[in-house]
C-alpha positions as CSV (number, residue, x, y, z in Angstrom):
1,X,93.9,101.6,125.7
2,X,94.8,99.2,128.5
3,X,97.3,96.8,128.2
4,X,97.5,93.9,131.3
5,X,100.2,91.8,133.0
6,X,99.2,88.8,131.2
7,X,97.7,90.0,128.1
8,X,99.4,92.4,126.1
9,X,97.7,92.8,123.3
10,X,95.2,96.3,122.5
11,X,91.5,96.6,123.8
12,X,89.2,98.2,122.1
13,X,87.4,101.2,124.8
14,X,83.6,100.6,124.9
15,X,80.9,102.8,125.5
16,X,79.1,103.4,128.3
17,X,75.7,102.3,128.9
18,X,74.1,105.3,128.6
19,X,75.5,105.5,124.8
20,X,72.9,103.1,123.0
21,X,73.4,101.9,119.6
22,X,70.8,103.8,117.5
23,X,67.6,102.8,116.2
24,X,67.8,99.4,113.6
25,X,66.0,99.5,110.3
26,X,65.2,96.4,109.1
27,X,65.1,95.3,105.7
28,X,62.3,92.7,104.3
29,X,65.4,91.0,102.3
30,X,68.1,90.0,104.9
31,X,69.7,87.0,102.3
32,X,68.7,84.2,104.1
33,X,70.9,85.3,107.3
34,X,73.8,85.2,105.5
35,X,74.2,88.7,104.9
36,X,78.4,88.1,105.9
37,X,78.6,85.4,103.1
38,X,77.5,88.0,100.6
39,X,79.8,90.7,102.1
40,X,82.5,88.1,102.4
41,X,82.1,87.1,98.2
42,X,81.7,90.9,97.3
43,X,84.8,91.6,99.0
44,X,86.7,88.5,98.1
45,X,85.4,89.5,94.2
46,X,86.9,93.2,94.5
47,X,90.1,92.2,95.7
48,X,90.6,90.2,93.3
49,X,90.1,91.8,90.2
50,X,92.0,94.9,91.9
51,X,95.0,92.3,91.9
52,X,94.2,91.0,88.8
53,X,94.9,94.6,87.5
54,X,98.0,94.8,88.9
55,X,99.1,91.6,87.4
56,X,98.3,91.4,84.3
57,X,100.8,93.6,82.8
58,X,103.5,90.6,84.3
59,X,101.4,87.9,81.9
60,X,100.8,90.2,78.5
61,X,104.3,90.8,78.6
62,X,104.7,87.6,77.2
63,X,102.8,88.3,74.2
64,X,103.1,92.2,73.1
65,X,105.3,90.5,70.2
66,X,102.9,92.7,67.9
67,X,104.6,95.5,69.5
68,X,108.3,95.3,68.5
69,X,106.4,94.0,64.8
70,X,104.2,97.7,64.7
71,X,107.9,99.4,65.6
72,X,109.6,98.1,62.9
73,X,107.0,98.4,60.3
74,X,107.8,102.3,61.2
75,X,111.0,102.0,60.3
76,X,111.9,103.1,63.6
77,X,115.6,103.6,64.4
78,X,115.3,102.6,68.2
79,X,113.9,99.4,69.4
80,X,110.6,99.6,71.0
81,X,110.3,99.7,75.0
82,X,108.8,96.4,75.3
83,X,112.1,94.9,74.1
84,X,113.9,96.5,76.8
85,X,114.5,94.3,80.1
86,X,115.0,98.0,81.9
87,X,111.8,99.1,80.8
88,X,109.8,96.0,81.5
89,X,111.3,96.4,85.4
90,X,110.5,100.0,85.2
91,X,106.7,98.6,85.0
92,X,107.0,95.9,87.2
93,X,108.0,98.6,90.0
94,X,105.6,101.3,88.8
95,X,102.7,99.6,90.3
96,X,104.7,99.2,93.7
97,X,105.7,102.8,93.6
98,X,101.9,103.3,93.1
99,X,101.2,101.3,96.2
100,X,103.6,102.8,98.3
101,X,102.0,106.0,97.8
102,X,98.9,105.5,98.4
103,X,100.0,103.5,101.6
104,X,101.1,106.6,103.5
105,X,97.5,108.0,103.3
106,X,95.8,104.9,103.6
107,X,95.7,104.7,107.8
108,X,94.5,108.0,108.5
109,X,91.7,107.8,105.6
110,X,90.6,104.1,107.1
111,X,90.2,105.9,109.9
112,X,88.3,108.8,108.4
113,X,86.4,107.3,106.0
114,X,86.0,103.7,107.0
115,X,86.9,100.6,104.2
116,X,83.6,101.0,102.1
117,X,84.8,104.5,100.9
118,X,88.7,104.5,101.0
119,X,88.3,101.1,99.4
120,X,86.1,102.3,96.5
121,X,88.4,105.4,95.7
122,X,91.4,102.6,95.1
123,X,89.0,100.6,93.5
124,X,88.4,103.4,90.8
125,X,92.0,104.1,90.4
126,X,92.3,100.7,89.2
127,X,89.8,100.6,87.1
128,X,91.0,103.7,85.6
129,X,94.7,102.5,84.8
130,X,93.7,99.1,83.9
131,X,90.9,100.0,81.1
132,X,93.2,103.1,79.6
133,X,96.4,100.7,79.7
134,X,96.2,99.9,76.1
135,X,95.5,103.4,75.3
136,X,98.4,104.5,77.0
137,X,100.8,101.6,75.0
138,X,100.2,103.6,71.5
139,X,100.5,107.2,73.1
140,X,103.8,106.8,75.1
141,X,105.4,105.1,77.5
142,X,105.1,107.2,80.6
143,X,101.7,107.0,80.2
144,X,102.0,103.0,80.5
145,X,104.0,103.8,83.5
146,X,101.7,106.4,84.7
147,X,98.8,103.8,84.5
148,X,100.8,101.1,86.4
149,X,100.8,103.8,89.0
150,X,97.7,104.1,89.3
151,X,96.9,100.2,89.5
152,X,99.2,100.2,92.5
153,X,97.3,103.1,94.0
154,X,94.3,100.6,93.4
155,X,96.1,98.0,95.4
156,X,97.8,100.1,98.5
157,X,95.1,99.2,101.0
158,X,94.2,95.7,100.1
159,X,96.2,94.0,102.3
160,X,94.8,96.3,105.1
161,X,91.2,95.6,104.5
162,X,92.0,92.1,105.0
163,X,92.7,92.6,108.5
164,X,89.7,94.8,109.0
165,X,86.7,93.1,107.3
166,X,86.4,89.9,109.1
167,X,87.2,91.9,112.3
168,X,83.5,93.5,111.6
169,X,81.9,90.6,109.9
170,X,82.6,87.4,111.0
171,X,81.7,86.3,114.2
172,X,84.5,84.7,115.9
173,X,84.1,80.7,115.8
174,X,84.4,81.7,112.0
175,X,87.2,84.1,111.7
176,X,89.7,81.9,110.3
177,X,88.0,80.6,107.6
178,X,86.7,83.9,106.8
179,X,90.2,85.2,106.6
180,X,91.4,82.4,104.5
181,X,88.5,82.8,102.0
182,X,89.4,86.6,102.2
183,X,93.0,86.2,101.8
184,X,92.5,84.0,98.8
185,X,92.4,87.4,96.4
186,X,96.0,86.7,95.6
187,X,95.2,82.9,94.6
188,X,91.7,83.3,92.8
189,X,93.6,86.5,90.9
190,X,96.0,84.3,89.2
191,X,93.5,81.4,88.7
192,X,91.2,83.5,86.6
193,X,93.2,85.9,84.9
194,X,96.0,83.4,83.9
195,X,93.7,81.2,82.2
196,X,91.4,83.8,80.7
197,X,95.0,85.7,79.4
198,X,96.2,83.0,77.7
199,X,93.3,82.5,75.6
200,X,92.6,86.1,74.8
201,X,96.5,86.4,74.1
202,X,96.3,83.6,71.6
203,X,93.2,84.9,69.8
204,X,92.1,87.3,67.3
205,X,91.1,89.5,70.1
206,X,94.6,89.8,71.1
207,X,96.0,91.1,74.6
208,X,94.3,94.0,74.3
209,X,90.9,92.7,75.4
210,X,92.6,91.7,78.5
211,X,92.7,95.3,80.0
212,X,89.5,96.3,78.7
213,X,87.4,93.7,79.9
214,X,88.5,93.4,83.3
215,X,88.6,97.0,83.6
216,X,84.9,97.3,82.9
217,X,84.2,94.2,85.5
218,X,86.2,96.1,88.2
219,X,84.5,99.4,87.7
220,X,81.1,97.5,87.8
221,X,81.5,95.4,91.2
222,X,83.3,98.2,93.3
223,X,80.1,100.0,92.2
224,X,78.2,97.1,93.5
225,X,80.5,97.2,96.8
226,X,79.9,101.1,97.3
227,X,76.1,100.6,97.3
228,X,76.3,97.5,99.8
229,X,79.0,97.3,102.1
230,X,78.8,98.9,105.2
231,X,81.5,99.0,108.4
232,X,79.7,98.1,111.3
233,X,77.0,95.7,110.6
234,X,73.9,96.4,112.7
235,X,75.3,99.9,113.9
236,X,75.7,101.1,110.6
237,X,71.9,103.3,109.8
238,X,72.3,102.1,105.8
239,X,73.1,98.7,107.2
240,X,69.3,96.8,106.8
241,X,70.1,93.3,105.3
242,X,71.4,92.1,108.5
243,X,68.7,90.5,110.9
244,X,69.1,90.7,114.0
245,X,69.6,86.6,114.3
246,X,72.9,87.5,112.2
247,X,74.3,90.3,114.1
248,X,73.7,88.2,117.3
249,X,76.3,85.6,115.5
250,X,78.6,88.0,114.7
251,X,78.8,90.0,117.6
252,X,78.7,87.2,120.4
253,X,82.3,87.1,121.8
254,X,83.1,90.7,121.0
255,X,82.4,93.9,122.6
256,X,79.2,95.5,122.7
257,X,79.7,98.7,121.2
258,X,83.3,100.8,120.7
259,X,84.5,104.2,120.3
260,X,87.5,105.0,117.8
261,X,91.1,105.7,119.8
262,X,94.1,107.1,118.6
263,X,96.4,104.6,117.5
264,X,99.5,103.9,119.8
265,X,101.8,103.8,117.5
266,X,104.7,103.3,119.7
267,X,103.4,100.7,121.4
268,X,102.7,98.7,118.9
269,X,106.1,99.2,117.0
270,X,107.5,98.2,120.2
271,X,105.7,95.3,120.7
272,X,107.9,92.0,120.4
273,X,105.0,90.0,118.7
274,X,104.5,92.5,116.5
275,X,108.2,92.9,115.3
276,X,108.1,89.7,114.6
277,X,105.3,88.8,112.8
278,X,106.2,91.7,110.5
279,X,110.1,90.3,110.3
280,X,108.4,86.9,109.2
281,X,106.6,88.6,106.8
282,X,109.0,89.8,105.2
283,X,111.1,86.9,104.5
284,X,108.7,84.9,103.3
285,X,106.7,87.5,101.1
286,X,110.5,88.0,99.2
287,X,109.3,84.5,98.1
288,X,106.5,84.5,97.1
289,X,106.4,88.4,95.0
290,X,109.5,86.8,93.1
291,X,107.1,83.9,91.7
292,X,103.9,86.3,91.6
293,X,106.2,88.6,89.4
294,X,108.1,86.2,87.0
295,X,106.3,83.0,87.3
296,X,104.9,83.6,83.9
297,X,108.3,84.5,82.6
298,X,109.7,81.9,84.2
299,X,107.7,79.0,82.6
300,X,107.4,80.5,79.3
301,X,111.3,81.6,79.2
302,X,112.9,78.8,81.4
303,X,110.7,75.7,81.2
304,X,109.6,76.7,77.8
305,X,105.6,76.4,77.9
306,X,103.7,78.2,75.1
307,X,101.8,80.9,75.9
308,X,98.1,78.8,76.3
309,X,100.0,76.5,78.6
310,X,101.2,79.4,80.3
311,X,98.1,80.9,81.4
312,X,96.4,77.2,82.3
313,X,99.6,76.0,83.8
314,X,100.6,79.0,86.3
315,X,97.1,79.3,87.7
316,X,96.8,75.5,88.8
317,X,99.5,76.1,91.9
318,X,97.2,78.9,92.8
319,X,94.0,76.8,92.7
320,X,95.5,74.2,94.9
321,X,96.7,77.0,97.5
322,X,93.0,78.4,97.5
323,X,92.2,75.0,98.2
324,X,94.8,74.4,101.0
325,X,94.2,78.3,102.4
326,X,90.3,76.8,102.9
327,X,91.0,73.6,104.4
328,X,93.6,75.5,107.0
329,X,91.1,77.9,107.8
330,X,88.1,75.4,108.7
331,X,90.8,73.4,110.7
332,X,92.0,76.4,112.2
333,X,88.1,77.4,113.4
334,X,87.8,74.1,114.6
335,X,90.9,72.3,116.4
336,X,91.1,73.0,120.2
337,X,95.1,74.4,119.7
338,X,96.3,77.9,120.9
339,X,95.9,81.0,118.5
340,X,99.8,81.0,118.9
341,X,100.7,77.2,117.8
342,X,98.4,77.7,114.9
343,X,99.7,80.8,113.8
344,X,103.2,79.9,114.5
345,X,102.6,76.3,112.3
346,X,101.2,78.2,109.6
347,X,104.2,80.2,109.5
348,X,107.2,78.3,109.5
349,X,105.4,74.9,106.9
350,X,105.2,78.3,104.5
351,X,108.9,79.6,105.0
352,X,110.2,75.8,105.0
353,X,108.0,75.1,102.1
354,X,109.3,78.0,99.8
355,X,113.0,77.4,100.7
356,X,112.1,74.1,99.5
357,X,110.5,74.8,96.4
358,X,113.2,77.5,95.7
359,X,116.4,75.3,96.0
360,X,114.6,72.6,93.6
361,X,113.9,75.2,91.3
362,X,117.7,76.1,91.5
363,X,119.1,73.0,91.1
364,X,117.0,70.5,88.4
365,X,117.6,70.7,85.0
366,X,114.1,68.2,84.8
367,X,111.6,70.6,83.7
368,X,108.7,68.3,85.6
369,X,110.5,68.3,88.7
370,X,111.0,72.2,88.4
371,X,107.3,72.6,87.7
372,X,106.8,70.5,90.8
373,X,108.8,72.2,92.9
374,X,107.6,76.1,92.0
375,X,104.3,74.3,92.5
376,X,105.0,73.2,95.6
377,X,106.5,77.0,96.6
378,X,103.2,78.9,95.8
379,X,101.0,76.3,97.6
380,X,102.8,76.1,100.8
381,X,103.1,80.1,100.8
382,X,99.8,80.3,101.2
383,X,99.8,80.5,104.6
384,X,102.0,83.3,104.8
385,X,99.3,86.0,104.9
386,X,96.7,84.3,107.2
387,X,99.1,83.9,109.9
388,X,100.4,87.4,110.1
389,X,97.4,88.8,109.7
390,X,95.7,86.5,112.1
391,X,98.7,87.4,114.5
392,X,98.3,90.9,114.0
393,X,94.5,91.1,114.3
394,X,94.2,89.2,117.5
395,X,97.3,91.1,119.1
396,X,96.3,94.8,118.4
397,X,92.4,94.4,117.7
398,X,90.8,97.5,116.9
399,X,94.1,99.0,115.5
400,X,95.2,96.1,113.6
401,X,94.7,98.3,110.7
402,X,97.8,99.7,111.4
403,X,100.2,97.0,112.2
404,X,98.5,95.4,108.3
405,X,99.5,98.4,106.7
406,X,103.4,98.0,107.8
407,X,103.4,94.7,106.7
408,X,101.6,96.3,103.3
409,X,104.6,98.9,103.5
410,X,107.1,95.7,103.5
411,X,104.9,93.4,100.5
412,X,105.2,97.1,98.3
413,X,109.1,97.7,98.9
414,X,109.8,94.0,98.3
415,X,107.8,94.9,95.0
416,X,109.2,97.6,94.1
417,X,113.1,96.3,94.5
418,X,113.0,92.7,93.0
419,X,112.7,94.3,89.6
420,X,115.2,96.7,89.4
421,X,117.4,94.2,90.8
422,X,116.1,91.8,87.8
423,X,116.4,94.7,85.6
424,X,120.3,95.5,86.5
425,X,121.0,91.9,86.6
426,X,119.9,90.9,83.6
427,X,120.9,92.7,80.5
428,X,118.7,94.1,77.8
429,X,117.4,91.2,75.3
430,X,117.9,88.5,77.8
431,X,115.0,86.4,80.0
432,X,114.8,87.2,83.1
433,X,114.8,84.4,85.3
């Protein structure tokens, strides 16, 4: 690693010309040249149900009445755990604690075993805790806890990836926009499950079906991701659905070919840009985890939506951040600005927006204009993610890995504290808000 007067950011090391890439195997099929679109909506459709998982325990919560019903039926002497505002926090956190751990691996096994394996193994973990969840609800409740672990085990390196797969796969004129598709997991999660909850919640099949059927769909397309994705597109010997028309597109602009380095850790947690992307990061994720987390509670408890109207209502804000994520990111490919006006734009219109959004919220007693304004606060957040990851990849390149996974270390703890704090503000039996 170099780093120059007038450039600090981290270079990638490349190979010498007597180190040739290896022998390309072509494949008959090569989708049209768009092999990256396909590895771009396989990705996208992984992420998403792996945070689908590790929400949807923050949506049924609203409708495990049949719970506390089953309980007293018993003629049990204690309440059940689902009444308990403690307990509920303890599983809100449980998937963070999951993520945490399976953070402090997750560098070293990037490194090891590349994104198409490490993300597979989280990808099983999830599928594991979210399928048995129900399971779990009628044995005990450690075992609920133990499979909200293990959906935040399924989650630890998602953020990651998303610094790392459009590094390999989208050539550079398109790296925004393939980062804002990417980076739309968090939206499209909450735009299909929230919906697709609320209806199964309200029907015979009850909330149940909920686990078990996106369970089974994550299980099926990591499988689906295992068997295609590769890391390196064109270098990769398995890789043969890329012509060599595509990998010209998505090399041009980068280097040739690039041998793994040991990651400077010091200088990159040392590294002004980098502190303060991940300082950014961290005051506007607080934000937007709080509405991830209770935004179903919130309009069900506080604004008083049914449960249907829950599900339809919560995932509209998403949609229209998808839609504003998308628009940015074409923009972004396109405008003639600096990588630094557009990243620093992106930043503060999301932290303004959510301060916005969250003294509205605060202050109406209209329950439109408090719709409106928690709206307005996931929409604007959007941006959040793009920009620090579009900070971080462009600053330390090959090793942005790395500097992704702090700010995953940051999104987790954030995670993991906002519920206990709900959970020892509010007391037992009362909405949180």
């Amino acid at each position: 690693m170099r780093v120059t007067d007038d450039q600090t950011h981290f270079e990638m090391t490349k190979i010498g010309d007597s180190e040739a890439a290896p022998q390309r195997k072509i494949s008959n099929f090569v989708f049209w040249n768009q092999t990256r679109v396909f590895i771009l909506i396989l990705s996208l459709t992984c992420l998403t149900l792996t945070q689908i998982n590790s929400q949807i325990f923050t949506f049924t919560v609203i409708c495990m009445d049949d719970l506390i019903v089953e309980n007293q039926m018993t003629n049990a002497t204690e309440p059940h755990w689902i009444e308990g505002s403690t307990e509920k926090s303890i599983l809100f956190s449980a998937t963070a604690v999951g993520a945490l751990v399976g953070l402090i691996p997750s560098v070293p096994l990037l490194n090891r075993l590349g994104v198409r394996q490490t993300l597979s193994i989280c990808g099983l973990f999830s599928t594991l805790g979210t399928f048995f969840t129900p399971i779990a609800v009628a044995w005990s409740f450690y075992l609920v806890v133990l499979c909200r672990f293990l959906q935040g085990l399924g989650i630890s390196v998602i953020l990651t990836v998303l610094g790392v797969i459009p590094t390999s796969w989208s050539p550079k004129s398109e790296y925004s926009t393939y980062l804002a598709i990417l980076s739309c997991a968090w939206q499209f999660s909450n735009v299909i499950f929230m919906p697709v909850s609320g209806i199964l919640c309200d029907s015979s099949f009850g909330w149940r079906s909920i686990y078990y059927s996106f369970g089974v769909l994550t299980g099926l397309f990591y499988f689906v991701f295992y068997m295609f994705y590769t890391d390196m597109p064109g270098i990769h010997k398995h890789c043969r659905n890329v012509s060599e028309k595509e990998l010209g597109q998505i090399k041009e602009g980068k280097p040739e070919h690039t041998v793994r380095e040991a990651v400077p850790y010091r200088k990159i947690c040392t590294d002004r840009c980098v502190i303060a992307a991940w300082v950014s990061f961290l005051g506007g994720n607080l934000g937007f985890i709080t509405l991830l987390l209770y935004g179903p509670t919130y309009l069900r408890e506080v604004l008083q939506f049914d449960v249907r109207s829950t599900g339809y209502i919560n995932a509209l804000p998403y949609a229209l951040c998808a839609v504003y994520k998308f628009s940015a990111g074409k923009i972004s490919d396109r405008v003639n600005f600096s990588d630094k006006a557009i990243y620093t734009f992106w930043l503060f219109s999301s932290i303004i927006g959510l301060g916005i959004g969250y003294l509205i919220m605060a202050f109406t007693s209209d329950r439109n204009v408090a719709f409106f304004a928690f709206a307005f606060a996931i929409v604007t957040s959007g941006l959040i993610i793009m920009a620090t990851v579009k900070c971080l990849a462009m600053r330390c390149q090959q090793h942005c890995h790395f500097a992704v996974s702090a700010i995953s270390f940051l999104s987790y703890c954030v995670q993991f504290i906002s519920p206990l704090c709900v959970g020892i503000l509010a007391p037992d039996n009362t909405p949180e808000q």
